[in-house]
PyMOL Python script that loads the backbone (N, CA, C, O; Angstrom):
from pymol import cmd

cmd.read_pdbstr("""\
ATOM      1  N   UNK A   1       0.851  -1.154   0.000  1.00  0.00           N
ATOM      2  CA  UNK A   1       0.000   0.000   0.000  1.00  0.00           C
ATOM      3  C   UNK A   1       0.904   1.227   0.000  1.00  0.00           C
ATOM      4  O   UNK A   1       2.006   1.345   0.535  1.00  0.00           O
ATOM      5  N   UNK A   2       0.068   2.296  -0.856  1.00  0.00           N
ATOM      6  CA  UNK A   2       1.264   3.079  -1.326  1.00  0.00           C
ATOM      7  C   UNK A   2       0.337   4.617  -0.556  1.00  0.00           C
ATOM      8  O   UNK A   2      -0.734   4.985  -1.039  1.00  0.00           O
ATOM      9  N   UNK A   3       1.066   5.432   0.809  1.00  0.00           N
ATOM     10  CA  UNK A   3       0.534   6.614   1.479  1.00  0.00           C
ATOM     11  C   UNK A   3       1.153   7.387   1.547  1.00  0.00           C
ATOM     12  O   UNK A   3       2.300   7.199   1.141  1.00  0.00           O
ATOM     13  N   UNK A   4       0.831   8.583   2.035  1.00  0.00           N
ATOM     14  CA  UNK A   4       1.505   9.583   2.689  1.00  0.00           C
ATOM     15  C   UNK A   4       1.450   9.558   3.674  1.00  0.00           C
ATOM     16  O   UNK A   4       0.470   9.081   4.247  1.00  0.00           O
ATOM     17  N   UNK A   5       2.839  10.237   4.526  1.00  0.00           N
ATOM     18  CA  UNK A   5       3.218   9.878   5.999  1.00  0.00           C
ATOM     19  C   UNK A   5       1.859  10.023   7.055  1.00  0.00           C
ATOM     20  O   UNK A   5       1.692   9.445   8.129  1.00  0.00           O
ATOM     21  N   UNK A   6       1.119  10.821   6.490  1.00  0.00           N
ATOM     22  CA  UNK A   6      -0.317  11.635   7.583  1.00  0.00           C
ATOM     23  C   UNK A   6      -0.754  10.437   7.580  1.00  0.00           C
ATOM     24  O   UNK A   6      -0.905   9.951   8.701  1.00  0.00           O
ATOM     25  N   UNK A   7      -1.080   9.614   6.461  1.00  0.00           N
ATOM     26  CA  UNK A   7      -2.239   8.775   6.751  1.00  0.00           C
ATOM     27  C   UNK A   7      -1.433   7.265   7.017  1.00  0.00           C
ATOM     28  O   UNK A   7      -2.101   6.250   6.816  1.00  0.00           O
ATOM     29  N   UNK A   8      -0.091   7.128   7.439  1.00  0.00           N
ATOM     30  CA  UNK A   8       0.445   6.155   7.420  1.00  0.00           C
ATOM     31  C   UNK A   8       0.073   5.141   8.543  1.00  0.00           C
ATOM     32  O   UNK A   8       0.542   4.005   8.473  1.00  0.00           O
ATOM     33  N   UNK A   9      -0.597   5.426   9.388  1.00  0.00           N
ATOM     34  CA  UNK A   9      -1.244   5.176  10.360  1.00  0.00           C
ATOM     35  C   UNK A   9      -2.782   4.714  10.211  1.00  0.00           C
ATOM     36  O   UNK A   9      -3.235   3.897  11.013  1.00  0.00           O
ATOM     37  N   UNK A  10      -3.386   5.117   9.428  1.00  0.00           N
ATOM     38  CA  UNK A  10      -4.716   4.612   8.640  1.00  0.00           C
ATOM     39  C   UNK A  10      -4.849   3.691   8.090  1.00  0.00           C
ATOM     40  O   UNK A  10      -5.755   2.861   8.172  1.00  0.00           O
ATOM     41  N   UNK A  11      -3.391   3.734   7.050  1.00  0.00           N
ATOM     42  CA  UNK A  11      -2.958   2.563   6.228  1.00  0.00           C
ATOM     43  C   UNK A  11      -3.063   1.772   6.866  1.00  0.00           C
ATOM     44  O   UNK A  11      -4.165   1.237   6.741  1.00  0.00           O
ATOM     45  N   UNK A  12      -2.359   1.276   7.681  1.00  0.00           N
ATOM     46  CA  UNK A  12      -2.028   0.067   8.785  1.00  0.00           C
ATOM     47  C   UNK A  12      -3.470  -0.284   9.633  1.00  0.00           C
ATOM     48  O   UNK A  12      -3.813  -1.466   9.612  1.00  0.00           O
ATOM     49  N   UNK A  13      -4.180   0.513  10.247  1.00  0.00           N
ATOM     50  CA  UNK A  13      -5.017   0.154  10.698  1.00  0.00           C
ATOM     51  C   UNK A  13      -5.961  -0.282   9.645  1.00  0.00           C
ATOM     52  O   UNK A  13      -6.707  -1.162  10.075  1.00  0.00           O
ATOM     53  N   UNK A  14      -6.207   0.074   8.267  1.00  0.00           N
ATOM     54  CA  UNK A  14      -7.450  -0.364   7.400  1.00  0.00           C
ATOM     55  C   UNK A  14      -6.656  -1.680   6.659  1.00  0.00           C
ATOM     56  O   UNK A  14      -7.222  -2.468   5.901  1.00  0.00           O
ATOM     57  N   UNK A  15      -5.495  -1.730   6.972  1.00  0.00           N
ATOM     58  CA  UNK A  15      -5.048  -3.321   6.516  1.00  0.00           C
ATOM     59  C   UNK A  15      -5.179  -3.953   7.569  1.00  0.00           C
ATOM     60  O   UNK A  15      -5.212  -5.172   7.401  1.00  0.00           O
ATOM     61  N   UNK A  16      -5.264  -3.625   8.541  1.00  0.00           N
ATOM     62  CA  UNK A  16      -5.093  -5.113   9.305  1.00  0.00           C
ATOM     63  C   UNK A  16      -6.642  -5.243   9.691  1.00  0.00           C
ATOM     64  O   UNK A  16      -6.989  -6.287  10.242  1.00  0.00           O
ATOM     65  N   UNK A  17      -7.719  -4.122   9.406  1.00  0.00           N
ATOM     66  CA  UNK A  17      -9.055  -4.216   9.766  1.00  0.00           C
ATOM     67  C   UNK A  17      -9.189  -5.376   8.763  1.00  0.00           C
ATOM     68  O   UNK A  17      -9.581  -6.411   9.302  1.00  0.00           O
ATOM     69  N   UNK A  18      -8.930  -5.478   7.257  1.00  0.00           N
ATOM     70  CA  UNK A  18      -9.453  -6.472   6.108  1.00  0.00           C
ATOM     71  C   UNK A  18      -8.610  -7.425   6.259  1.00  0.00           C
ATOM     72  O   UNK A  18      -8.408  -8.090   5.243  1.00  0.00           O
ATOM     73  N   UNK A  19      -7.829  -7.830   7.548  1.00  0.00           N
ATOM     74  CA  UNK A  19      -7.262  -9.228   7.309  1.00  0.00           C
ATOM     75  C   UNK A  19      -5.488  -9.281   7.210  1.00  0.00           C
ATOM     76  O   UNK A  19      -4.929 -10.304   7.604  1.00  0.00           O
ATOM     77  N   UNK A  20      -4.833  -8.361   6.776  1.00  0.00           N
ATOM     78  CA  UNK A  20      -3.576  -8.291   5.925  1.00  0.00           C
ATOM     79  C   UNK A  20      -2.971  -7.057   6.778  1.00  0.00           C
ATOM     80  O   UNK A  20      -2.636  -5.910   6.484  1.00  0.00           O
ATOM     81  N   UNK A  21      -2.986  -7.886   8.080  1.00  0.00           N
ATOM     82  CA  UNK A  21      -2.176  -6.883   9.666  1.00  0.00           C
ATOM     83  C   UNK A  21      -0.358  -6.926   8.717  1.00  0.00           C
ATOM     84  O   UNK A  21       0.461  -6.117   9.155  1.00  0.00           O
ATOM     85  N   UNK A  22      -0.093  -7.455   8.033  1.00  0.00           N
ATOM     86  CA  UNK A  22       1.750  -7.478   7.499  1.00  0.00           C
ATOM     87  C   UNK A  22       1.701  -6.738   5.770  1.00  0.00           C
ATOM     88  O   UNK A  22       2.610  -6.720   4.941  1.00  0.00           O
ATOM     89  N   UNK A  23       0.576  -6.293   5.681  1.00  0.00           N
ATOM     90  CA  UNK A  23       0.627  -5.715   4.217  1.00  0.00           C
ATOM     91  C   UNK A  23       1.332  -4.563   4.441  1.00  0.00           C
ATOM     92  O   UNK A  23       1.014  -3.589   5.123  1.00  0.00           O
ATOM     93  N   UNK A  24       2.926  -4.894   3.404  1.00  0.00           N
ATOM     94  CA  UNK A  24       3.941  -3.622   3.474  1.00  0.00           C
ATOM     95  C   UNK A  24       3.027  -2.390   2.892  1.00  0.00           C
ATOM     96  O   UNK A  24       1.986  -2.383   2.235  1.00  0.00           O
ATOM     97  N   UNK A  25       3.696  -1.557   3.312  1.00  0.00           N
ATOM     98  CA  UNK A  25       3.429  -0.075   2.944  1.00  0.00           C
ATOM     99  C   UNK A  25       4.569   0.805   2.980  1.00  0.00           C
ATOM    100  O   UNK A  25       5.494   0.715   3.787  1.00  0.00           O
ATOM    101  N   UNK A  26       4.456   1.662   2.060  1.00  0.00           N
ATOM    102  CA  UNK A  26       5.628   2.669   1.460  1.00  0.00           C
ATOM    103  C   UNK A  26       4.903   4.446   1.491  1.00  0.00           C
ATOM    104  O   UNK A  26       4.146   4.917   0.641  1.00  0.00           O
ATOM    105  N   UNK A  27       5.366   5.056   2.582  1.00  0.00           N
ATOM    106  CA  UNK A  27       4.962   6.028   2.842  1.00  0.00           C
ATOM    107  C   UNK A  27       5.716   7.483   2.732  1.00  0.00           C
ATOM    108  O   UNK A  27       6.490   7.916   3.585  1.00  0.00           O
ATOM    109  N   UNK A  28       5.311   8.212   1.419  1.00  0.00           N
ATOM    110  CA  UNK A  28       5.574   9.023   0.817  1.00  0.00           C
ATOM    111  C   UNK A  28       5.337  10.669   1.972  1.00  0.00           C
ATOM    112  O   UNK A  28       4.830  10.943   3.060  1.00  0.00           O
ATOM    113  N   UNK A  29       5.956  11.261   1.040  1.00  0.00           N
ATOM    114  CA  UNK A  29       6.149  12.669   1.818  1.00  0.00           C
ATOM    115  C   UNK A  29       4.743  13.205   2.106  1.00  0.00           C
ATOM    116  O   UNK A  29       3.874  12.534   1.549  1.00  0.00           O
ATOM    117  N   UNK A  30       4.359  14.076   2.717  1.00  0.00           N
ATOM    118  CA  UNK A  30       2.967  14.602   2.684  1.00  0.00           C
ATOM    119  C   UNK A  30       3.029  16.296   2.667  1.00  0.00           C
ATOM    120  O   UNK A  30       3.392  17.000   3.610  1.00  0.00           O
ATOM    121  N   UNK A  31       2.665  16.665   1.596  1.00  0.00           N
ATOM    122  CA  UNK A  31       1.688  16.713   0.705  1.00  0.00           C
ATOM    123  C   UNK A  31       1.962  16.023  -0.529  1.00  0.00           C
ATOM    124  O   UNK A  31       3.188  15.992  -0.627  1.00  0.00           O
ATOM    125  N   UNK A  32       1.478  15.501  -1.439  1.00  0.00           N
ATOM    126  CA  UNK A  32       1.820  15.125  -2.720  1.00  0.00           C
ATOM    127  C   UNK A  32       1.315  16.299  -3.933  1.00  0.00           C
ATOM    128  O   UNK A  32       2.001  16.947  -4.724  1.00  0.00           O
ATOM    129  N   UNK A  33      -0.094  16.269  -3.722  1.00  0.00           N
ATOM    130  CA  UNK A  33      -0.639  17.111  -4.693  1.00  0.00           C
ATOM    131  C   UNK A  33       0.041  18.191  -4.896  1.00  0.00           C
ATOM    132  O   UNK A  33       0.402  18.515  -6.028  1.00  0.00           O
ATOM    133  N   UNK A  34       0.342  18.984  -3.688  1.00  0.00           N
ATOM    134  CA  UNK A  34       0.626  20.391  -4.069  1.00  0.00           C
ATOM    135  C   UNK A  34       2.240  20.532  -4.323  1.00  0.00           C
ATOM    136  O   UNK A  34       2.583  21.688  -4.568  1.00  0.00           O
ATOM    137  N   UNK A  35       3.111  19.725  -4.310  1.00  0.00           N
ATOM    138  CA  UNK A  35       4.318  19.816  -5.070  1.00  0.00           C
ATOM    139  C   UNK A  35       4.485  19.500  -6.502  1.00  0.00           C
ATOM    140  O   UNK A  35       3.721  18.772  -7.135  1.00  0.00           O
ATOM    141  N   UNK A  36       5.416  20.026  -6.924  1.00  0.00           N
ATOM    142  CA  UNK A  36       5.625  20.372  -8.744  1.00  0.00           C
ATOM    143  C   UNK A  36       5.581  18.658  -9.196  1.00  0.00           C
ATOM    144  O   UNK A  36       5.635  17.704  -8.421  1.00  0.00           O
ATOM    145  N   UNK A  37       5.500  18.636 -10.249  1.00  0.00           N
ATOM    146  CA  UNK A  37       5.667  18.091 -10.870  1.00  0.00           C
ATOM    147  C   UNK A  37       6.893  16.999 -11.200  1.00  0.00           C
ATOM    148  O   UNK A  37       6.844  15.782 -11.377  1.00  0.00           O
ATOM    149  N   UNK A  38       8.087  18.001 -11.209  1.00  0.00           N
ATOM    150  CA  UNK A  38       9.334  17.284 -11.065  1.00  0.00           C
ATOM    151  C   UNK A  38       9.832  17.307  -9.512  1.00  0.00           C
ATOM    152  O   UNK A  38      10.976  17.758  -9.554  1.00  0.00           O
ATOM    153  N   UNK A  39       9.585  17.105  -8.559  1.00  0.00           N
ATOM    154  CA  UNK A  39       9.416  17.207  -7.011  1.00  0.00           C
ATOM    155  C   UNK A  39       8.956  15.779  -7.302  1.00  0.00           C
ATOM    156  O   UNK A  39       9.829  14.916  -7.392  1.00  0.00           O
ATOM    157  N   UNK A  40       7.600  15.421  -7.466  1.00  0.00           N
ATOM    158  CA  UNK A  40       6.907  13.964  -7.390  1.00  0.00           C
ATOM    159  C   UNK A  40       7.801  13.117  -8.335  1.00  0.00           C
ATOM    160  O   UNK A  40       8.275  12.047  -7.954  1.00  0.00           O
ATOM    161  N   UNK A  41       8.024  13.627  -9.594  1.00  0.00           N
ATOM    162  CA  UNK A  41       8.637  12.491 -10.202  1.00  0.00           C
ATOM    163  C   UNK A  41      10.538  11.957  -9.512  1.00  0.00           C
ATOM    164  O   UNK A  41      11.228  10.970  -9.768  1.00  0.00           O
ATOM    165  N   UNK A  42      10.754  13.030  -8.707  1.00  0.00           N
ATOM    166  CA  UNK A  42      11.977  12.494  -8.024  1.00  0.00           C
ATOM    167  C   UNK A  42      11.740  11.945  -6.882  1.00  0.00           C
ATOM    168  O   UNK A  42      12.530  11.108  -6.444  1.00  0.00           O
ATOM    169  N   UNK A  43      11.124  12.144  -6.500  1.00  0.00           N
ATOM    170  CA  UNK A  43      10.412  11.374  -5.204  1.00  0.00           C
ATOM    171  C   UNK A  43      10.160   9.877  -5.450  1.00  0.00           C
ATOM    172  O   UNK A  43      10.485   8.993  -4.657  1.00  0.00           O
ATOM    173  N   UNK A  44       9.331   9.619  -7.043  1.00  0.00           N
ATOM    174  CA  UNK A  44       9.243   8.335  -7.438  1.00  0.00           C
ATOM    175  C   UNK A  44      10.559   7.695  -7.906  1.00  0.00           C
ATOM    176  O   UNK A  44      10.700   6.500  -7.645  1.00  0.00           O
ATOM    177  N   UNK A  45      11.318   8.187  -8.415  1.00  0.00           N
ATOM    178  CA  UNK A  45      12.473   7.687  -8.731  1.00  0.00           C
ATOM    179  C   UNK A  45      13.081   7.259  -7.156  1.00  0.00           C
ATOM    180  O   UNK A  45      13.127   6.069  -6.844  1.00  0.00           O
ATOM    181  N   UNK A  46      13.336   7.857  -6.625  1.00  0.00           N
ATOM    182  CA  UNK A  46      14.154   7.460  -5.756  1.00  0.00           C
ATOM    183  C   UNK A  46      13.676   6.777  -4.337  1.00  0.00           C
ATOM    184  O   UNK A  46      14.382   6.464  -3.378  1.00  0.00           O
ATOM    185  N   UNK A  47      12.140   6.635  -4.520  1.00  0.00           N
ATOM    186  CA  UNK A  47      11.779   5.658  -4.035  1.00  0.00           C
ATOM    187  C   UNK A  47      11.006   4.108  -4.423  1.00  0.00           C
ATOM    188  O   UNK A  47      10.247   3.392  -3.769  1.00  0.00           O
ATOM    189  N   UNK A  48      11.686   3.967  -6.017  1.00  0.00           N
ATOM    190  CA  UNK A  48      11.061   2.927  -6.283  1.00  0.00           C
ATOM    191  C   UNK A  48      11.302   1.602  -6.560  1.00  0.00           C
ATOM    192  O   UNK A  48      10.691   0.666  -7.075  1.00  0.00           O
ATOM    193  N   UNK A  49      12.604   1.847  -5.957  1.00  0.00           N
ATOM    194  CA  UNK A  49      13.424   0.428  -5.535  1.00  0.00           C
ATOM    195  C   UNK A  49      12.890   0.084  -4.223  1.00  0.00           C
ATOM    196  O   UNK A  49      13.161  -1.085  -3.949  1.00  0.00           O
ATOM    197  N   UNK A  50      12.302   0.615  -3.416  1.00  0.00           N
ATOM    198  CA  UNK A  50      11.922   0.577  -2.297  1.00  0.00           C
ATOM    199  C   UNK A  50      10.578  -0.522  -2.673  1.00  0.00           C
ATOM    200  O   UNK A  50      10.507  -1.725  -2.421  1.00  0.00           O
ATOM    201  N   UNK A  51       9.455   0.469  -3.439  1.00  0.00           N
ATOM    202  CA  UNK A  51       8.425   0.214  -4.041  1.00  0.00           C
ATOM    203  C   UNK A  51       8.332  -1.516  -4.336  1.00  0.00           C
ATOM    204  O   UNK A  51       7.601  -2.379  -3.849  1.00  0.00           O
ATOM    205  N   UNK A  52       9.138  -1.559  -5.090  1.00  0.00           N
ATOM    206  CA  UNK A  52       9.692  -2.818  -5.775  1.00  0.00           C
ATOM    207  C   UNK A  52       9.808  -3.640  -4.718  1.00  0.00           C
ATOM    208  O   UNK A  52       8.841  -4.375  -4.521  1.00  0.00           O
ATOM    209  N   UNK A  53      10.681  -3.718  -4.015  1.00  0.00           N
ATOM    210  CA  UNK A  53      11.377  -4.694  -2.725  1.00  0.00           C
ATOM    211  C   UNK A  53      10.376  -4.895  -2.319  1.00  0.00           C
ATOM    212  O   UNK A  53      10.233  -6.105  -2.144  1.00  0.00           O
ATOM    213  N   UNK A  54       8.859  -3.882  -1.835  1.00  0.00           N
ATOM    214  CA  UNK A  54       7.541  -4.223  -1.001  1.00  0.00           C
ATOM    215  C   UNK A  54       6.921  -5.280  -1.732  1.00  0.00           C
ATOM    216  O   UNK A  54       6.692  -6.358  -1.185  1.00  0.00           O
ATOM    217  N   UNK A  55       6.674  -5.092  -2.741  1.00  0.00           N
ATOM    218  CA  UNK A  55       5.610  -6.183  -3.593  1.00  0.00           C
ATOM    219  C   UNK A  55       6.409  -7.189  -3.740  1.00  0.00           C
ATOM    220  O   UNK A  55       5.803  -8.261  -3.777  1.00  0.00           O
ATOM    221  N   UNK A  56       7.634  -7.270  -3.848  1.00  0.00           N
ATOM    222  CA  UNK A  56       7.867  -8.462  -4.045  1.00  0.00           C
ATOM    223  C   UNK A  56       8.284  -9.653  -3.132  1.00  0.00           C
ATOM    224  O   UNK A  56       8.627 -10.809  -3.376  1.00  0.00           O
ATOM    225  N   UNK A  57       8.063  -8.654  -1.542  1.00  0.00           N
ATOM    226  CA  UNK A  57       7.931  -9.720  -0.188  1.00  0.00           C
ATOM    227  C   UNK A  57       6.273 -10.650  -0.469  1.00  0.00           C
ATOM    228  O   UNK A  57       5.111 -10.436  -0.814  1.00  0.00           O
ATOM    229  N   UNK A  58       6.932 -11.451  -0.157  1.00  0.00           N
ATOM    230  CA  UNK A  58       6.093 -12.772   0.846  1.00  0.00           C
ATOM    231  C   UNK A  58       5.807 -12.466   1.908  1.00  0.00           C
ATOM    232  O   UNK A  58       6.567 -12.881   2.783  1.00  0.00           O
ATOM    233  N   UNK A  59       4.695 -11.678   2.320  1.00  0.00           N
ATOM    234  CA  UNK A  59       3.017 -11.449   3.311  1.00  0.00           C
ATOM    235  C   UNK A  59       2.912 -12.739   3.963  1.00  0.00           C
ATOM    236  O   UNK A  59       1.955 -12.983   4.698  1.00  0.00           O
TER     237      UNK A  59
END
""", "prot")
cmd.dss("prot")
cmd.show_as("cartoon", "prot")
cmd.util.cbc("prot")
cmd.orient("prot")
């Protein structure tokens, strides 16, 4: 599950409410919307080896 830090805490609680208390999550800066454009796309770059490594654990 992919959040921002505010709701990183939501995340976790609405995964483990549906069952999936170990569903990784990758928690991004907060705000997203209101930064540029190239702000988000470096943000994705350099967190998407991270990204990667999550999905590809065994839950």
């Amino acid at each position: 599950m992919v959040v921002t830090a505010v709701f990183e805490n939501l995340g976790r609680t609405a995964a483990r409410a549906q069952g999936y208390p170990e569903l990784p999550l990758l928690a991004l800066p907060h705000p997203m919307e209101s930064r540029p454009e190239a702000e988000v796309r470096a943000i994705a770059r350099q967190r998407f080896d991270e990204l990667i490594g999550l999905i590809a654990e065994e839950v």
